[in-house]
C-alpha positions, 0 to 999 in steps of 0.5 A: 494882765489887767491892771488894779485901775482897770479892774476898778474901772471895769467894776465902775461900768457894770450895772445891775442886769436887773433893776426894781421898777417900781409901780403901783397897781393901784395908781399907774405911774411913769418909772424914772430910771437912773442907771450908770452909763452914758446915753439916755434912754426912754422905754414906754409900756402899756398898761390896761389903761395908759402908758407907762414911761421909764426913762433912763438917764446914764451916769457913770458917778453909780453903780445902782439905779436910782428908781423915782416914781412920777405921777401919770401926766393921763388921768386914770379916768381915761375909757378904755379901748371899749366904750361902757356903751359898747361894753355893755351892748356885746355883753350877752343879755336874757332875752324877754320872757314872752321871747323864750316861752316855747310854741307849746306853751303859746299853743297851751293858752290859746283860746282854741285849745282853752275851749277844748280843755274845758269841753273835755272836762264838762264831758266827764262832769267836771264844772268850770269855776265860773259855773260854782255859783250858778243856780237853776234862776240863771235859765227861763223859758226864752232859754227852753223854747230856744232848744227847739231850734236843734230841730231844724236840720231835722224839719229840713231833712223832713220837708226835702225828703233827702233820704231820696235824693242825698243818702238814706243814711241821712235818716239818722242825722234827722233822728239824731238831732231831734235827741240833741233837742230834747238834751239840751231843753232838760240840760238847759231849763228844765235841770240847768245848774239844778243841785239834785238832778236825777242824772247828769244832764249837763255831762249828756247834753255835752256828749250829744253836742259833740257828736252833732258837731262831728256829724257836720264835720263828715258831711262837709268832708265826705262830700265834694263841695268847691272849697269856698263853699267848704270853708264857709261851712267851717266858718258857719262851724266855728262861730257857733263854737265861738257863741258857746264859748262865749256863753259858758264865760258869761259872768251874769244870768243875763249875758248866759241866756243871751248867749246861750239863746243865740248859740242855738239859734245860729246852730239851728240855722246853719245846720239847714243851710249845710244839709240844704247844701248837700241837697242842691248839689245831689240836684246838680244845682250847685257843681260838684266839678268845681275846684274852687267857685261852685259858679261856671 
């Protein structure tokens, strides 16, 4: 059996299996460990953002540990692993505005599909902001004379006899134009932006364009031009458009009846030269073999 001084020099030997380690969260610190045995031993631990030394110095003179807090010798200033820079690059960011806007949306506000929106609503008699405030002194009779020029595909027609040669279907191209003509002269001078007509010539004038516009549309397609020669017909197609355009955003009378006077007269010009094509090429003159040039 152990003997009394055994047992108090047993007693004298144990330590507490778990010491208070004192730390302050809020300003990390190194822990100084006192504890009854007889080696020194030093334990570092890591903290978020430095580390944390507890030493522990044995002697045999106690039983408990005697815990002292010393200040760390690193500034708590110290960056972490990562950088604020690099922080803030990973970090997920939203993306610009014009990124995220969807291809519809983009499509919704171009210009082409602007001018097909507002066309549709000038079919059905709804008038543009702009055209509020414009009144029957924005035409003159330049503007009127003008509207003549819708006639010359048909004087074209005439004066080859393309019924013999083309399509005897091309009579109603002839007699077609001579309508737009007249619409457009009573749309555009003589009941322009006029309070009162006695009918809607503006919503008539719109309908035949349109279909004058179609009506060029087929005889580029339907007949077997090289595609160079198809593609400068729609380029012919889309600059009159692009006049038109340009006409119904006309801010003054002035800029109007410019515009407004070269959308005819180019329209009239081109509409010639395409029917003109059609006619060179029933006459072999221009191939219609040709894939892409109409030269050999």
């Amino acid at each position: 059996m152990a003997t009394k001084a055994e047992l108090l020099q047993d007693h004298s030997m144990e330590t507490d299996p778990n010491p208070s380690i004192t730390d302050n969260i809020d300003n990390p610190t190194t822990s100084f460990i006192t504890d009854g045995g007889c080696h020194q031993q030093n334990i570092a631990m890591s903290t978020s953002t430095n580390f944390t030394t507890i030493e522990i110095d044995s002697q045999s003179t106690t039983s408990y540990s005697n815990i002292t807090n010393l200040e760390s010798e690193t500034p708590q200033s110290l960056p972490s692993i990562l950088t604020t820079d690099e922080m803030t690059e990973n970090s997920p960011s939203p993306l610009p505005l014009s990124r995220t806007r969807s291809l519809s949306s983009k499509l919704n506000r171009s210009a082409p599909v602007l001018f097909l929106k507002n066309h549709a609503g000038k079919m059905v008699g709804k008038k543009s902001p702009l055209e509020c405030d414009r009144g029957p002194e924005w035409t003159n009779w330049i503007v009127g004379l003008s509207c003549s020029c819708f006639i010359m595909p048909s004087i074209t027609i005439l004066i080859l006899q393309a019924w013999n040669v083309n399509r005897m279907c091309i009579i109603f191209d002839c007699i077609y134009f001579i309508i737009v003509a007249i619409c457009s002269f009573l749309s555009d001078y003589v009941y322009c932006y006029h309070p009162n007509p006695p009918l809607s010539f503006v919503t008539i004038d719109q309908w035949t364009a349109t279909g004058g516009v179609l009506c060029v549309i087929l005889v580029i397609l339907i007949n077997p031009f090289p595609i160079i020669l198809r593609f400068l017909n729609f380029v012919i197609l889309a600059t009159a458009l692009f006049f038109i355009g340009k006409s119904r955003k006309a801010p003054t009378a002035k800029q109007w009846r410019k515009w407004h006077c070269i959308w005819h007269l180019f329209s009239g010009i081109g509409l010639s030269y395409i029917y003109c094509q059609e006619y060179l090429m029933r006459l072999d003159i221009i191939p219609d073999d040709q894939l892409w040039w109409p030269w050999q």
